[in-house]
C-alpha positions as CSV (number, residue, x, y, z in Angstrom):
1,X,172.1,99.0,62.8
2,X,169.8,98.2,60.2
3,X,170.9,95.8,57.5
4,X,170.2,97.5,54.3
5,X,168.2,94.0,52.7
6,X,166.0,94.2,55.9
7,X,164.8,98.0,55.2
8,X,164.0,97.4,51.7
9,X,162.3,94.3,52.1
10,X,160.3,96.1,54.9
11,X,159.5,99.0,52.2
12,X,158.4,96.2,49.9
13,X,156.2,94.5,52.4
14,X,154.5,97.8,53.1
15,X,153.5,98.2,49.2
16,X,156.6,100.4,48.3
17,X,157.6,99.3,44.5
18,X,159.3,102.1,42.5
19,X,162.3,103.5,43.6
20,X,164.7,106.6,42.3
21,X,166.8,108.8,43.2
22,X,170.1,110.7,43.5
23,X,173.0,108.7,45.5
24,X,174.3,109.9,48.8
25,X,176.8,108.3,51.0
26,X,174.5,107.3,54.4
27,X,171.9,106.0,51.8
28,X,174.6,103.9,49.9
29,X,173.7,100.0,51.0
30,X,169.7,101.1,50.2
31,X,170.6,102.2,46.7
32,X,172.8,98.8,46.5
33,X,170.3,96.7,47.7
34,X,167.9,98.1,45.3
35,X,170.6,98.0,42.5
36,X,170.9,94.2,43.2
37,X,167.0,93.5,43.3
38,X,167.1,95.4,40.2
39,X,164.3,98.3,41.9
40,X,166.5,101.1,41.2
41,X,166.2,103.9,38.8
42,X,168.8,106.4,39.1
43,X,168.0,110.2,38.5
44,X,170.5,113.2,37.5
45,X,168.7,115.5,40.0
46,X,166.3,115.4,43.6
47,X,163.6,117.2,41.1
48,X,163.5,114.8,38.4
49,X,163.6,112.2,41.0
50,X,160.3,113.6,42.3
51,X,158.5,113.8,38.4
52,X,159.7,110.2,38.0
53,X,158.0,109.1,41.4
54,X,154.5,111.2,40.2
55,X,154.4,109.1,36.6
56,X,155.0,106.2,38.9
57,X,152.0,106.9,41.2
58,X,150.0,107.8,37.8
59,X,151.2,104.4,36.3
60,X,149.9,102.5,39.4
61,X,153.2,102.2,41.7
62,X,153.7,103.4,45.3
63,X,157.1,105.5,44.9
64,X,159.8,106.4,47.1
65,X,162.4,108.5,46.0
66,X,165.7,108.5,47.8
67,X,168.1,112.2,48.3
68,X,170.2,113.5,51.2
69,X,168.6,116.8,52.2
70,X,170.3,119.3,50.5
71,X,168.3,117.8,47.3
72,X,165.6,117.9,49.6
73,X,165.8,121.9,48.6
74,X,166.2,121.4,44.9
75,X,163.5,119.3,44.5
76,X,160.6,122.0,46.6
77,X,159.3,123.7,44.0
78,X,158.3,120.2,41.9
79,X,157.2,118.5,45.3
80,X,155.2,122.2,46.0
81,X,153.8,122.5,42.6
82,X,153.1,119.3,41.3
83,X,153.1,116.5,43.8
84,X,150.9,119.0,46.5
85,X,148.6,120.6,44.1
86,X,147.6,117.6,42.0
87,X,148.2,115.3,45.3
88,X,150.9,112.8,43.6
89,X,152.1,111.6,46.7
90,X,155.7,110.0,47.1
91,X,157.5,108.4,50.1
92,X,161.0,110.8,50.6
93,X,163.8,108.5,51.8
94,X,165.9,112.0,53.1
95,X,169.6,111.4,54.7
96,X,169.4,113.6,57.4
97,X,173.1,115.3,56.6
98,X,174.5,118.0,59.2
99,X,172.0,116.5,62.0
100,X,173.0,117.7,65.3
101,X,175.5,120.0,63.7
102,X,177.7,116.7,63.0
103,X,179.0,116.4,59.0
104,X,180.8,118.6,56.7
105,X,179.9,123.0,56.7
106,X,177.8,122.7,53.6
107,X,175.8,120.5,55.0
108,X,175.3,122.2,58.8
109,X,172.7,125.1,57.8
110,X,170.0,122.3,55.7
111,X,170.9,120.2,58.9
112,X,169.6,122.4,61.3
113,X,166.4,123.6,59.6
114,X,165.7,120.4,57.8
115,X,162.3,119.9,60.4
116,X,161.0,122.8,60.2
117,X,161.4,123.4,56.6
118,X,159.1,120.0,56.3
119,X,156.9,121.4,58.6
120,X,156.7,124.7,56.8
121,X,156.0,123.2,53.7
122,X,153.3,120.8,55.3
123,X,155.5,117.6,54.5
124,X,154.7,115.1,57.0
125,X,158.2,113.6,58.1
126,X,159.6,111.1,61.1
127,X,163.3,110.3,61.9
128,X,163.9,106.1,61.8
129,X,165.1,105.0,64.3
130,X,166.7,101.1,64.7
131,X,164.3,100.4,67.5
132,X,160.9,101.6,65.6
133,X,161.6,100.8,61.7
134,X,158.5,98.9,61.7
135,X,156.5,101.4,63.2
136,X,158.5,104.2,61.0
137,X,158.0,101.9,58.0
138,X,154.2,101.8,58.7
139,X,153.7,105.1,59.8
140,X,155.3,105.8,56.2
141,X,153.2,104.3,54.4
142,X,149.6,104.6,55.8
143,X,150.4,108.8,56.0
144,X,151.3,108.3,52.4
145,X,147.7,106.7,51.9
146,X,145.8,108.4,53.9
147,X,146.8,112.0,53.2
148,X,148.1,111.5,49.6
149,X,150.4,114.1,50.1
150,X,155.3,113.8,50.2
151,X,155.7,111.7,53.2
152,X,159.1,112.0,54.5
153,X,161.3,109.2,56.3
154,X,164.6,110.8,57.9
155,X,168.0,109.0,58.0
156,X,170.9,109.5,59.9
157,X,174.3,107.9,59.7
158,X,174.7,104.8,60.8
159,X,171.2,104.0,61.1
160,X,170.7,101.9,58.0
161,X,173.8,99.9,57.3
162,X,175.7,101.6,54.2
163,X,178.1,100.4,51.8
164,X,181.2,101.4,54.4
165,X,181.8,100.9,58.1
């Protein structure tokens, strides 16, 4: 398992210094770590998560916006129309809910399609994994440079230590 501290300071290594978001349960200890380094900026909704993270990349930061997938599908048409279009890229820190058919029924159906919706909508996305985080980190960020385009980073439970065993 991951220790939260250890991904984020990884993130900031790589660059990464604006963070928002929505909470979520698998991406708890992030959000506390970045609560304690005093990163965080908490959003009502996945959307306005993703207009924060553009005025961010406008004001100079490298974003990363953190939602369990289901906001993953609120926040489309802003990622579609604005981040794509005017190529406002953003890192997407996405808890992978309902992956392999594993978590609570609303979350099964987003679980199941959740690749190939990113592939549909030409979101470039990788599942972390304990053994590659550094590789995953860096892929991250140098697709989020080179492409300038939503990059998406894929979290399942018990990947990234959260706030509760």
């Amino acid at each position: 398992m991951i220790e939260s501290d250890v991904f984020v300071q990884s993130l900031q290594e790589r660059g990464v210094n604006f963070f928002t978001g929505v909470p979520d349960s698998i991406l708890g200890g992030i959000i506390a770590e970045l609560m304690n380094r005093r990163l965080y900026v908490p959003a009502v909704r996945e959307d306005e998560a993703v207009a924060m993270a553009a005025g961010a990349y406008m004001g100079g930061k490298m974003p990363a916006v953190l939602m369990q997938n289901s906001g993953l599908g609120t926040s489309l048409n802003t990622l579609l129309s604005l981040n794509m279009i005017y190529r406002q890229p953003c890192i997407l820190i996405v808890s992978w809910r309902g992956y392999e058919g594993k978590d609570a029924p609303e979350h099964l159906i987003m679980g199941e399609v959740l690749p190939r919706l990113l592939d549909t909508v030409n979101i470039p996305h990788r599942l972390l994994t304990e053994a590659t985080m550094r590789e995953d980190l860096a892929w991250v960020t140098d697709t989020y440079r080179t492409r300038l385009t939503p990059v998406a980073l894929l979290i399942t439970k018990g990947v990234v230590k959260g706030l509760h065993p």
